[in-house]
C-alpha positions as a printed NumPy array, in Angstrom:
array([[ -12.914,  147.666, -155.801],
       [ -12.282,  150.093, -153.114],
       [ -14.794,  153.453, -152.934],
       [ -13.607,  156.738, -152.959],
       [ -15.26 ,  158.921, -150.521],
       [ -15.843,  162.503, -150.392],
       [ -15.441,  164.688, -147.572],
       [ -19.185,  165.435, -147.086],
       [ -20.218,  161.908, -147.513],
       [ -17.929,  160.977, -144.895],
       [ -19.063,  163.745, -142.594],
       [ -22.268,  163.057, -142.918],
       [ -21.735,  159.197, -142.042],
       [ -19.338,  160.077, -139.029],
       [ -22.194,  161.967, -137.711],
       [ -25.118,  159.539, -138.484],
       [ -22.388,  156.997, -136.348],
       [ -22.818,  158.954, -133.286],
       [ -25.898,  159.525, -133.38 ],
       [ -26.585,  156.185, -133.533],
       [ -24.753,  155.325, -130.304],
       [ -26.516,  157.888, -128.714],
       [ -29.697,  157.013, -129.475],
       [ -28.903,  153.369, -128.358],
       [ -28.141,  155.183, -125.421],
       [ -30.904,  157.231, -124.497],
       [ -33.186,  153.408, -125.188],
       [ -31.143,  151.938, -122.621],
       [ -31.717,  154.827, -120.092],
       [ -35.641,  154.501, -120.782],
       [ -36.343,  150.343, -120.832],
       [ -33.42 ,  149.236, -118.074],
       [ -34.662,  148.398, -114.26 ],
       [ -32.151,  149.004, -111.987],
       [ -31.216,  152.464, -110.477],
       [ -27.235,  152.176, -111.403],
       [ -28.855,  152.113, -114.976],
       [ -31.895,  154.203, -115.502],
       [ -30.939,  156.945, -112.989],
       [ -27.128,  156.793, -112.606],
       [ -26.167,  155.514, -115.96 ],
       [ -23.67 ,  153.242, -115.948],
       [ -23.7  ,  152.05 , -119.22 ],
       [ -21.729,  152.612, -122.465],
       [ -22.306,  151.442, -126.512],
       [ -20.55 ,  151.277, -129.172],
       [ -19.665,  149.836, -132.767],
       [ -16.634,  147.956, -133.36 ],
       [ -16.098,  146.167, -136.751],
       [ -15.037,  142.292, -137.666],
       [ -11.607,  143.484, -137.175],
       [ -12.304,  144.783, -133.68 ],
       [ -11.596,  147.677, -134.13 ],
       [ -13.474,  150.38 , -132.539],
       [ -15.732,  152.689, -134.461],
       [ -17.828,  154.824, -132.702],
       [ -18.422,  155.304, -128.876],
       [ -21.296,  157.518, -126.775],
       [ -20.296,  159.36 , -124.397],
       [ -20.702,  157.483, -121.132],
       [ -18.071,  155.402, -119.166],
       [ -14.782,  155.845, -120.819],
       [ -13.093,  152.732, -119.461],
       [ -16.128,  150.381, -120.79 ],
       [ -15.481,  151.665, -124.341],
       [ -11.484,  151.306, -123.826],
       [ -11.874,  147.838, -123.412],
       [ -14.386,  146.763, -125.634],
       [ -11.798,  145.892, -128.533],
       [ -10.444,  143.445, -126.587],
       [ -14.035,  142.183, -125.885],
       [ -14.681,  142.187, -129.342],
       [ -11.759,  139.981, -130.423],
       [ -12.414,  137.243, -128.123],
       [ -16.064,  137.06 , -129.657],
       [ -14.479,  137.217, -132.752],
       [ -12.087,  134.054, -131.534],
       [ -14.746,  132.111, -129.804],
       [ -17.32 ,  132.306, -132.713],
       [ -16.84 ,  131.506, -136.288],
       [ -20.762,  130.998, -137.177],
       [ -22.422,  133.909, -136.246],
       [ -25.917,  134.376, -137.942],
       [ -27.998,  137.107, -138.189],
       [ -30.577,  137.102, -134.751],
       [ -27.476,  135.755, -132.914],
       [ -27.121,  137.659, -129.467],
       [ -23.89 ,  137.111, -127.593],
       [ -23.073,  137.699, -123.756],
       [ -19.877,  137.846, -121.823],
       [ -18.204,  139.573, -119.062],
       [ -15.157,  137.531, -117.945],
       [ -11.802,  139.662, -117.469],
       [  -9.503,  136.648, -118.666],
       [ -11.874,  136.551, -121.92 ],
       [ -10.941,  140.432, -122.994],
       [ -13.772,  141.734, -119.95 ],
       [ -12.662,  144.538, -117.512],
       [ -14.211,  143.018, -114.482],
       [ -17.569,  140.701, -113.606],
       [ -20.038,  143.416, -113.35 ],
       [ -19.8  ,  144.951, -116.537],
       [ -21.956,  142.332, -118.628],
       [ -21.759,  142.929, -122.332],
       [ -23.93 ,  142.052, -125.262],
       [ -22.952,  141.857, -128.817],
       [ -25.501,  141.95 , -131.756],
       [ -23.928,  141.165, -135.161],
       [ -24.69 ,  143.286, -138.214],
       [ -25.073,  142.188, -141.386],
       [ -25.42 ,  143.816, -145.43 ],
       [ -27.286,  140.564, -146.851],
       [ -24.558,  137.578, -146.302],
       [ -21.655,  139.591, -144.813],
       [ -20.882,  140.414, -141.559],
       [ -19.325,  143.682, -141.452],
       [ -20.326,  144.739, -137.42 ],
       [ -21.119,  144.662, -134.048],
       [ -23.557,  146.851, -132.189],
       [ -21.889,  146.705, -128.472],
       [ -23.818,  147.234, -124.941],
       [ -21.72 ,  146.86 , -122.024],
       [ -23.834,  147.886, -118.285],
       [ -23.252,  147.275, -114.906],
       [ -25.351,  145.267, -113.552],
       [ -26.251,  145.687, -109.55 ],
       [ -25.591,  142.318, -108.715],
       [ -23.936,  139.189, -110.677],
       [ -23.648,  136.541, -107.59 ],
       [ -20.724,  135.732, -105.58 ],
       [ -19.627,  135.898, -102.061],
       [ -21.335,  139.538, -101.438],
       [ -24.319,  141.984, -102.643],
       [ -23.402,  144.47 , -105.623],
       [ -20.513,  142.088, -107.196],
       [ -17.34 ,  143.693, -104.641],
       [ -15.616,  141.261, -102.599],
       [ -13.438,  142.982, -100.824],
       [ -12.103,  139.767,  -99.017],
       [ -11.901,  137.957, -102.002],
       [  -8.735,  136.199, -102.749],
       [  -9.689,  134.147, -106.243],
       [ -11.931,  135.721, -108.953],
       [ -14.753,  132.453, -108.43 ],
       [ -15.219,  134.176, -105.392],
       [ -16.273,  137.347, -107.229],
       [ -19.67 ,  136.235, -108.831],
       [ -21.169,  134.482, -112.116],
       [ -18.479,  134.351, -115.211],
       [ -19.591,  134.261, -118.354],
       [ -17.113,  133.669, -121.221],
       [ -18.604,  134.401, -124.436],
       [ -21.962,  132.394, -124.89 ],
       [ -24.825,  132.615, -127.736],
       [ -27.861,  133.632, -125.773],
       [ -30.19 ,  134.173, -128.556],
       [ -29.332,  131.739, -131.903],
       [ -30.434,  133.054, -134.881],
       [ -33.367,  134.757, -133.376],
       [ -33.972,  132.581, -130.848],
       [ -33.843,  132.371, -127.291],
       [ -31.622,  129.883, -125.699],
       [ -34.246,  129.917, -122.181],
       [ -32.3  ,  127.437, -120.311],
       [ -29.096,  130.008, -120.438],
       [ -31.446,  133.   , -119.23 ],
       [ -32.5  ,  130.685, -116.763],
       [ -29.274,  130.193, -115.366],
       [ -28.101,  133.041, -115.215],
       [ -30.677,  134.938, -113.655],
       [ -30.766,  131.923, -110.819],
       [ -27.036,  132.989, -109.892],
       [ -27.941,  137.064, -109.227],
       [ -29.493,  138.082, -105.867],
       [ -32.306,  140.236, -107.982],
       [ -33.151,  138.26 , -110.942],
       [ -35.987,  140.666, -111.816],
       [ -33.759,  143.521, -112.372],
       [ -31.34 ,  141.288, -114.212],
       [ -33.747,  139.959, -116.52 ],
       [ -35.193,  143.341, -117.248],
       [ -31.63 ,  145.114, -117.648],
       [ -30.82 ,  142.416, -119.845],
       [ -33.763,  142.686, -121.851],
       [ -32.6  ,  146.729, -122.012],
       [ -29.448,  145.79 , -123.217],
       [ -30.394,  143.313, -126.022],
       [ -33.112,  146.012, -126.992],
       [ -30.387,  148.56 , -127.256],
       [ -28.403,  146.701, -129.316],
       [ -30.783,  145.767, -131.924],
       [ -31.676,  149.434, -132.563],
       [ -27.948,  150.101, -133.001],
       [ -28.316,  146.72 , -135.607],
       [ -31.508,  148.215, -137.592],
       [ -29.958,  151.925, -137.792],
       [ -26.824,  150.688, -139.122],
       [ -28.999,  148.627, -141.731],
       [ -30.969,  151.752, -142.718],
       [ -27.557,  153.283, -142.977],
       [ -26.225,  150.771, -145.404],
       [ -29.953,  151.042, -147.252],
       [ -29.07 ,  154.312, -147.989],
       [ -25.933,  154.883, -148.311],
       [ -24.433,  151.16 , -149.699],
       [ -22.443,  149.62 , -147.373],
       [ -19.39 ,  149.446, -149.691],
       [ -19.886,  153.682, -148.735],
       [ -20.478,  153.08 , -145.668],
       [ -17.142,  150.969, -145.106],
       [ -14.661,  153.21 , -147.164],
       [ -16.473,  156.658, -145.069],
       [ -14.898,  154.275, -142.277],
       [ -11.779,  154.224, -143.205],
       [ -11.679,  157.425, -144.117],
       [ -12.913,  158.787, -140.756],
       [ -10.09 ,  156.194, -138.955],
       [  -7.311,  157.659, -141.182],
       [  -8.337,  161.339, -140.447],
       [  -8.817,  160.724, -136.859],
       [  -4.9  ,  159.431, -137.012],
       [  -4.149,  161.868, -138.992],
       [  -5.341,  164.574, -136.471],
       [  -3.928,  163.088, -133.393],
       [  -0.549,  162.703, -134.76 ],
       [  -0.926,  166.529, -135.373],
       [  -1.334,  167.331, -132.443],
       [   1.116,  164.797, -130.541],
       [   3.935,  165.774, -132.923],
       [   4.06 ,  169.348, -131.085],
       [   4.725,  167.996, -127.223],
       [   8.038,  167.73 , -125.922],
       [  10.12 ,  164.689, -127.268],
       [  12.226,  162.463, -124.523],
       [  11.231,  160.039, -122.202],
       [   9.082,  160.639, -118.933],
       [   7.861,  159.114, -115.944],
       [   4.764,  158.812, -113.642],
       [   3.587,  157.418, -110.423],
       [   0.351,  156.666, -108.318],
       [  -0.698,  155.028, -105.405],
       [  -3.374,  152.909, -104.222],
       [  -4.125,  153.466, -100.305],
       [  -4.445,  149.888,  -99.644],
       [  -5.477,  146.219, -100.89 ],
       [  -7.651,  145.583,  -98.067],
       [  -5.171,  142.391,  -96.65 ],
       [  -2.661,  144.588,  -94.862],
       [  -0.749,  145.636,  -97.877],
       [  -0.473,  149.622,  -98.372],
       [   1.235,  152.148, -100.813],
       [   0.586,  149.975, -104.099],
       [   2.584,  151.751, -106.803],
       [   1.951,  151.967, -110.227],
       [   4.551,  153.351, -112.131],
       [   4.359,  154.893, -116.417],
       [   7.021,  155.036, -118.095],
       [   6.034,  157.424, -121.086],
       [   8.459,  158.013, -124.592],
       [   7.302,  160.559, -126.764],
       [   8.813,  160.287, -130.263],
       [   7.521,  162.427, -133.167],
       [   3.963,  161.675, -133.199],
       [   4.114,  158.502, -131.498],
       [   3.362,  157.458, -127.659],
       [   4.776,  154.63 , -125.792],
       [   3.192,  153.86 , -122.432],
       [   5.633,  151.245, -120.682],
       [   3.979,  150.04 , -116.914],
       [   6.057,  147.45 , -116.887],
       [   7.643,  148.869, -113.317],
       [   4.447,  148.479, -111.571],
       [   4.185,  146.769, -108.132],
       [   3.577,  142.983, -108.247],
       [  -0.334,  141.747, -108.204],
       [  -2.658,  141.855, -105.26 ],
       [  -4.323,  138.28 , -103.626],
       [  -7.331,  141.097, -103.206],
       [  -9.37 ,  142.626, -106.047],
       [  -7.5  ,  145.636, -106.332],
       [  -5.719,  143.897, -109.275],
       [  -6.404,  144.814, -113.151],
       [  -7.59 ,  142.512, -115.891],
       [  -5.991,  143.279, -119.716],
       [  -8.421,  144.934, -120.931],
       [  -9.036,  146.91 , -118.341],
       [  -5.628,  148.086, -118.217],
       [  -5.523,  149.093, -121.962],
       [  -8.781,  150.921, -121.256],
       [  -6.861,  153.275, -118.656],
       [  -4.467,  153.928, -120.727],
       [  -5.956,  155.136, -123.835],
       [  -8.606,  157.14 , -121.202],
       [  -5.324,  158.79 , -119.853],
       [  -4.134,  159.255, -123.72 ],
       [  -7.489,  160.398, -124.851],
       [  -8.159,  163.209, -122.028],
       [  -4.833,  164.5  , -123.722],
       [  -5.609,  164.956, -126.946],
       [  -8.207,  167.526, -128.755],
       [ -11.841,  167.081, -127.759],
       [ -13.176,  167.258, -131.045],
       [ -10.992,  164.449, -132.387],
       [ -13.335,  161.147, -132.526],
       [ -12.058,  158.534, -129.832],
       [ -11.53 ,  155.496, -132.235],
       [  -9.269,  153.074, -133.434],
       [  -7.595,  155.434, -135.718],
       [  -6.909,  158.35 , -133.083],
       [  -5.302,  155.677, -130.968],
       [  -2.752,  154.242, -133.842],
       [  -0.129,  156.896, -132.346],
       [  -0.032,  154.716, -129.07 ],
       [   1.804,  151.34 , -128.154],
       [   1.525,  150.168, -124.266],
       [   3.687,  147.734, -122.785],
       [   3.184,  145.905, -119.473],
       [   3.966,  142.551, -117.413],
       [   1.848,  139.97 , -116.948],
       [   1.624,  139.185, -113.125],
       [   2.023,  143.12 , -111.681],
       [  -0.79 ,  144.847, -110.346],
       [  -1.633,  146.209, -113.791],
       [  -1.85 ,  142.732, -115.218],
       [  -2.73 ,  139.984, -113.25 ],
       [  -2.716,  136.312, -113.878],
       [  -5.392,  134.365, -114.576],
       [  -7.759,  133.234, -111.606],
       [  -6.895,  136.555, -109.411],
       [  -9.57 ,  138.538, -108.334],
       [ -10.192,  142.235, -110.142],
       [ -13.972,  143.16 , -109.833],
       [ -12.627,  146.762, -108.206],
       [ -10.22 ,  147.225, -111.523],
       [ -12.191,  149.342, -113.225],
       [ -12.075,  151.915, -110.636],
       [  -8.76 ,  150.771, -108.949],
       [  -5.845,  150.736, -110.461],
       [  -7.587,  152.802, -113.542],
       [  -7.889,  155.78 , -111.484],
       [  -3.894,  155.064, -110.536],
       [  -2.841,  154.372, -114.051],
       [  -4.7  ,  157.476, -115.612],
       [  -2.657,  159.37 , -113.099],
       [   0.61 ,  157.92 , -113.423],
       [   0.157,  158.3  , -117.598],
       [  -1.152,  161.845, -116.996],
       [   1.529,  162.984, -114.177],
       [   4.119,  161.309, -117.065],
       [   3.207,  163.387, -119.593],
       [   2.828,  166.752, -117.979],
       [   6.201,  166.687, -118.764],
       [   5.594,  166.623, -122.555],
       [   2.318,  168.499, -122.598],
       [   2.291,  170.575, -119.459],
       [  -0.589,  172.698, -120.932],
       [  -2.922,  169.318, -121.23 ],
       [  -1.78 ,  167.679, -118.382],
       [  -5.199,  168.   , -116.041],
       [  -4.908,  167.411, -112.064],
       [  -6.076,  164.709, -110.463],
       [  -9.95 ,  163.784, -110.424],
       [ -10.672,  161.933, -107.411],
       [ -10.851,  158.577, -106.577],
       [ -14.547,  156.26 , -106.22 ],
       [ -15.466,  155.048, -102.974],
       [ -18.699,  153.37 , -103.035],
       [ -21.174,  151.66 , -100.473],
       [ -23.656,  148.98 , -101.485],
       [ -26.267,  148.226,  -98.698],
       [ -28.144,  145.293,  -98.907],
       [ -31.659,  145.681,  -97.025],
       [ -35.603,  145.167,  -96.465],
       [ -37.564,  147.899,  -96.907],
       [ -40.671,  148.62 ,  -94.385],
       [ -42.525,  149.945,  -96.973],
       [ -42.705,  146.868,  -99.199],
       [ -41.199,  143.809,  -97.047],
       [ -38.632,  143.232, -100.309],
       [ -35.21 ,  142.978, -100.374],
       [ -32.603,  145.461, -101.695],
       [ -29.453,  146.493, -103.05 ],
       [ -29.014,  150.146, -103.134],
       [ -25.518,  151.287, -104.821],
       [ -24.749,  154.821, -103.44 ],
       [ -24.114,  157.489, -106.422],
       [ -24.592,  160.618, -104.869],
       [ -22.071,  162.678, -103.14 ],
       [ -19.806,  162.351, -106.354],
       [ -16.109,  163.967, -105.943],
       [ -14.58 ,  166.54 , -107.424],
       [ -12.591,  166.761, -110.81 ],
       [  -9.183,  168.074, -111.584],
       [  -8.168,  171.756, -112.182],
       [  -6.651,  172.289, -115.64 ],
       [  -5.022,  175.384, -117.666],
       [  -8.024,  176.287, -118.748],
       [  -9.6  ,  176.827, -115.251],
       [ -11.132,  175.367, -111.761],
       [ -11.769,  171.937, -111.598],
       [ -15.612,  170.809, -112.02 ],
       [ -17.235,  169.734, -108.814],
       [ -19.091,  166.728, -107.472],
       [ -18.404,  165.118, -111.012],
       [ -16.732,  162.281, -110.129],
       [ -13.628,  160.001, -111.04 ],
       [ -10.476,  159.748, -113.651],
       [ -12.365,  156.333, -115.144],
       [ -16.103,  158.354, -115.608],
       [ -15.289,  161.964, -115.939],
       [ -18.244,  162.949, -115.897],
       [ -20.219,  160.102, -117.424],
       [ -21.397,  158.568, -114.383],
       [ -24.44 ,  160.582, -112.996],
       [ -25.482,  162.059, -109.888],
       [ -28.332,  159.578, -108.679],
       [ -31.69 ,  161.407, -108.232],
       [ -32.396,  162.1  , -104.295],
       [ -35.811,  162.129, -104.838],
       [ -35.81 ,  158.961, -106.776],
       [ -33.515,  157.224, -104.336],
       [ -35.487,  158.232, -101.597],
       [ -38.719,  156.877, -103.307],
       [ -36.893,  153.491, -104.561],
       [ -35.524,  152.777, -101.445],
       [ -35.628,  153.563,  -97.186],
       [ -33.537,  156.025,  -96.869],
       [ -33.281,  160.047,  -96.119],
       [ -30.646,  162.6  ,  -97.65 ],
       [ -30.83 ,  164.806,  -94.386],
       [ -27.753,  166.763,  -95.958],
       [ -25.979,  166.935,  -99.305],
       [ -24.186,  169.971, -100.233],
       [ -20.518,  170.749, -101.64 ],
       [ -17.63 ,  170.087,  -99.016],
       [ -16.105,  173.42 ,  -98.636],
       [ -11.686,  173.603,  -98.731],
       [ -11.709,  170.435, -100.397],
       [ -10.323,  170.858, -103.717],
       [  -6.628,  171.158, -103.903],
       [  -5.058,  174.899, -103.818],
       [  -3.547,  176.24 , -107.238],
       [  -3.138,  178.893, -110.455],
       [  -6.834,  176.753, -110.65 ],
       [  -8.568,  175.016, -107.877],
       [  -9.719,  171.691, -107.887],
       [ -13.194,  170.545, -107.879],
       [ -14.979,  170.188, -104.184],
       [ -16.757,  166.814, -103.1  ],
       [ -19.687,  166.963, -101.001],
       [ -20.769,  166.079,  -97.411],
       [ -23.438,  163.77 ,  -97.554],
       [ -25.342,  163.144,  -94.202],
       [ -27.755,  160.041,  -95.185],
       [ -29.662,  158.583,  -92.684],
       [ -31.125,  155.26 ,  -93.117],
       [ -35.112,  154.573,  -92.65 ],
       [ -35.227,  150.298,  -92.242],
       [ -36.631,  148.7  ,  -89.431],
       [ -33.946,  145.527,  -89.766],
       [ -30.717,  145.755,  -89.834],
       [ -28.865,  146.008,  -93.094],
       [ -25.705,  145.275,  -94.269],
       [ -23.225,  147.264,  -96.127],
       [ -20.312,  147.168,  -98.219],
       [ -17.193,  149.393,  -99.063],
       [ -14.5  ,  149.229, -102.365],
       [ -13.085,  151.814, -103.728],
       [  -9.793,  154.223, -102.406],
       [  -9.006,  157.426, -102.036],
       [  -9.219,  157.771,  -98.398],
       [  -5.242,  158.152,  -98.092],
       [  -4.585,  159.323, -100.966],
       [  -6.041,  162.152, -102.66 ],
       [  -6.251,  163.657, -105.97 ],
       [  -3.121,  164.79 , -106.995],
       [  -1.987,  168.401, -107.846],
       [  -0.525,  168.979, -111.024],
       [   2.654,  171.54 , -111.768],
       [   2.879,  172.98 , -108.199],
       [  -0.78 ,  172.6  , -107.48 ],
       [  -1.798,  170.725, -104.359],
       [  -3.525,  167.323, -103.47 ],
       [  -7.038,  167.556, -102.936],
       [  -8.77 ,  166.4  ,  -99.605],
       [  -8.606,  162.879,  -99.465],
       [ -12.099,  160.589,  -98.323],
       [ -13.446,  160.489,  -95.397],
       [ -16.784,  158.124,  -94.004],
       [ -18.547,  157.561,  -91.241],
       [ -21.152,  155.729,  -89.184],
       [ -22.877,  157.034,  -87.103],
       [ -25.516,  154.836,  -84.869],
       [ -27.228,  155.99 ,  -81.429],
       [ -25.462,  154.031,  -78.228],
       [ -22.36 ,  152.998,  -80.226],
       [ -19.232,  155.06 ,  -81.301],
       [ -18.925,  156.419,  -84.195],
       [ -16.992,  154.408,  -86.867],
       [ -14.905,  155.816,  -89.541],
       [ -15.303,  153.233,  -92.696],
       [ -12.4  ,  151.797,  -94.355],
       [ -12.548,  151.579,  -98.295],
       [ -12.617,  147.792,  -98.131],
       [ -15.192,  146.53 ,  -96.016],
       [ -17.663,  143.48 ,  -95.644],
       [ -21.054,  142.868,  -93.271],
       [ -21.005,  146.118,  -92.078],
       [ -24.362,  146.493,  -89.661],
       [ -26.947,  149.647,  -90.184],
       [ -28.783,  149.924,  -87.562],
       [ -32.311,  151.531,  -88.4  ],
       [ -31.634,  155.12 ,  -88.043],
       [ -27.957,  155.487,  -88.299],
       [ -26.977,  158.078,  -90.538],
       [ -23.859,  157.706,  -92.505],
       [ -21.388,  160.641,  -92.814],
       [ -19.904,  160.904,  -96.478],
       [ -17.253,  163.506,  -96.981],
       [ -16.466,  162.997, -100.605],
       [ -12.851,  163.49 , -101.727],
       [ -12.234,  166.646, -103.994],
       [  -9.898,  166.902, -107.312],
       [  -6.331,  168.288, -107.422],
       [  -5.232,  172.046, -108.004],
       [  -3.638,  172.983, -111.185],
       [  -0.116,  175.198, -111.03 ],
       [   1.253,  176.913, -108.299],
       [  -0.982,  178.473, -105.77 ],
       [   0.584,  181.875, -105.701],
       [  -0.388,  182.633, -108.97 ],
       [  -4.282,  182.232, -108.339],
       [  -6.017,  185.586, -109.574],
       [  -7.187,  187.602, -105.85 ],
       [ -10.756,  187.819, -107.571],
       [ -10.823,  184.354, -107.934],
       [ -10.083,  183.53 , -104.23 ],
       [ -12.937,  186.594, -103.01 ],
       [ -15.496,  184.651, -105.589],
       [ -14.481,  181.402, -103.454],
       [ -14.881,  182.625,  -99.885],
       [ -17.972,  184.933, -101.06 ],
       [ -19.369,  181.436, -102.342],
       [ -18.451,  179.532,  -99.106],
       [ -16.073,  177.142, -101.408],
       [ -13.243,  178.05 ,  -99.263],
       [ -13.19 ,  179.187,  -95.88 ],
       [ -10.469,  180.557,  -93.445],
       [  -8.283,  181.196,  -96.203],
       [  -6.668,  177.589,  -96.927],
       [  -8.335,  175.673,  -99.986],
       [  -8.092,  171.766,  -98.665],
       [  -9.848,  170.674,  -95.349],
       [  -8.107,  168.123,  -93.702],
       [  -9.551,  165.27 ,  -91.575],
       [  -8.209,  163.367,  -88.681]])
């Protein structure tokens, strides 16, 4: 018999939802070990139901949650005899994962005999094996080359610990300690999410519980498909670029083709440029997950981002392109690149529909990894660079946010701590300040990035790692408003020239003391520049945000 539901019942458990995700949250911040975790965040939750369908999300890294469905039905197909105490990991792409870093744990939830949930951790982890430290291969050409893959597996059976699978996997990660212990984070997480959701259904009955579900799915539809129904009908189109794939291939293209009909959304990227042999290419899942992130940033923010505000969209794609690769390719950069290029392409689409909504570009992630000893301790390790975060897109509503970082994060990717990085780990922030005339001119300017002077304090050489884009191409302008300044990095060592970094590198040497020059990328202006208000460009120059009267710095 199905429950009726009245509105305050069902606000009430809409809210108790997201609190619980954020409280699963704010456990994982406190217990995990690694910096990218406990300082820098990069982590998401959610709940998804036996239907995978996605229920409630934090607010964290948009394109974990966007994939997470998909995650959630190959669980769902792998396992037919899940018991309570059961713990499941995975993080391959071809098994509904985005890419090999992002390790996810499922804990099943239960009312007595039935299994009605899953309480969801996905987090990066700083290293899962492979060719190179921190997980990016830049020269890989197969995904074995990429690190440890884990299709779904039962690490914990019915409460207990399967020790010989924890054993294995941690032997397979350069830094097993901070595996284990982010692990242990992530299980811990997801059991709280299991208990609240029991105390829920304790209170509440989970017949309640299920039909204040449905109910909060159907008015979520309900409320995008109000808001959809007043863009622009007809059919539009999109395009981005990705600089490069690292093996001599530039200008990548991925191409949206976006129909808008009533209150429904078509996203076709069928037209995109054939697959990479690099990593630049996109697993499923991942793809999806750009696409309702580009869909999402569209819609009303108060509008929960579940399965029922995304019945009004439909994507379409071809196996084989660099949206979709085939099985076996390599993809551990997808989750940055192409998402950053298909959010764009979706977005640029659309601004044709929704001008008013239609954001400009937030910039693209280009990120180091140095692998190390430090003097201080004799121990190895693997320091993932977070700071100097780019700037975000302008919008209609005003100047774009700065040093807050890319298309596939907005936001929910944090600054690192200096003074924690500096304490963690051998190194010196000489200089880290916004990166004046680099977000793109406009009605509204785009975000700045930041020039980052960072000067490293080893005693043996260490090597480091690039992957990420951005350093041809920068954020776009949106509706007349220009391109913010692209990327630019640089090393800088005494008796050797200095050497601009590409975005795809391997073994790079740091010498003790060399000091590498960041100059983040910033977003893309927002309409045309002539109509920017004068006070707002003497409140720019006055701040020292723009200087000599131009609004994006150029580098050669």
């Amino acid at each position: 018999m199905a429950h009726k539901v009245d509105p305050i019942t069902r606000s009430v458990v809409q809210h108790r939802l997201s609190s619980i995700v954020a409280e699963m949250g704010e456990a994982m911040l406190r217990t995990s070990y690694s910096q990218i975790l406990n300082s820098s965040r990069d982590f998401s939750l959610a709940i998804c139901d036996v239907q995978s369908r996605l229920i409630a999300q934090a607010d964290h890294i948009p394109v974990h949650v966007g994939a997470l469905p998909w995650a959630t039905r190959a669980v769902e197909e792998r396992f037919k005899d899940v018991a309570p105490g059961d713990v499941i990991l995975m993080n391959d792409p071809y098994h509904g994962g985005s890419h090999l870093p992002d390790l996810t744990a499922f804990v099943p939830v239960f009312d007595g005999d039935r299994r009605l949930f899953w309480s969801i951790v996905r987090a990066h982890q700083s290293d899962i094996g492979g060719a190179t430290h921190g997980a990016y291969n830049p020269g890989a050409t197969e995904i074995w080359q990429e690190g440890l893959r884990i299709p779904p597996i039962k690490l914990y059976e019915a409460g207990r610990l399967r020790e010989d699978i924890l054993d294995m996997l941690a032997l397979n990660v350069r830094n097993a300690h901070d595996f284990r212990g982010d692990l242990a984070a992530m299980i811990g997480a997801a059991h709280m999410g299991e208990r609240r959701m029991g105390r829920l259904f304790v209170e509440f009955g989970a017949p309640v519980v299920e039909a204040a579900i449905e109910s909060i799915l159907d008015a979520a539809e309900q409320q995008t498909r109000a808001v959809v129904s007043n863009w622009k009908d007809g059919t539009f189109y999109g395009e981005a670029f990705l600089d490069d794939d690292g093996h001599g291939r530039s200008d990548i293209r991925i191409a949206a083709k976006v129909t808008k009909t009533g209150s429904q959304i078509e996203v076709d990227l069928s037209e995109s440029d054939p697959q990479s042999t690099s990593f630049v290419n996109s697993s499923h899942a991942n793809m999806h997950a750009a696409v309702v992130m580009a869909f999402a940033y569209l819609i009303d923010a108060e509008i929960p981002k579940n399965a029922g505000a995304l019945r009004p969209l439909t994507v379409t794609a071809k196996q084989g392109t660099i949206v979709w690769a085939d099985p076996g390719r390599p993809v551990t950069l997808c989750t940055s690149h192409p998402s950053n290029e298909i959010v764009e392409a979706v977005v640029k689409a659309l601004s044709g529909s929704c001008p008013d909504r239609a954001m400009g570009g937030w910039s693209r992630r280009f990120r180091i990894a140095v692998q190390g000893e430090d003097p201080r301790s004799g121990r190895s390790f693997i320091w993932h660079m977070f700071q100097a975060r780019p700037g975000g897109g302008a919008s209609s509503r005003g100047d774009g946010w700065s040093s807050i970082g890319e298309w596939h994060t907005v936001g929910g990717l944090k600054f690192g701590s200096i003074e924690v990085a500096e304490a963690r780990f051998p190194l010196h922030f000489r200089h880290h300040e916004y990166r004046p005339n680099s977000g793109g001119d406009g009605q509204f300017r785009g975000g700045l990035g930041v020039n980052l002077d960072l000067v490293f304090e080893t005693e043996k050489t260490a090597l480091g790692n690039t992957a990420g884009d951005g350093a041809r191409h920068g954020a776009c302008g949106m509706l007349g408003g220009k391109d913010g300044a692209p990327h630019h990095y640089r090393l800088v060592s005494a008796g050797r020239p200095p050497r601009v970094l590409r975005t795809k590198e391997v073994e790079i040497e740091i010498h003790p003391g060399d000091c590498l020059e960041v100059r983040s990328a910033g977003g893309g202006g927002w309409g045309p520049p002539e109509r920017r208000a004068h006070q707002a460009r003497q409140r720019d120059e006055v701040q020292g945000l723009v200087t000599s009267g131009t609004t994006t710095e150029v580098v050669s």
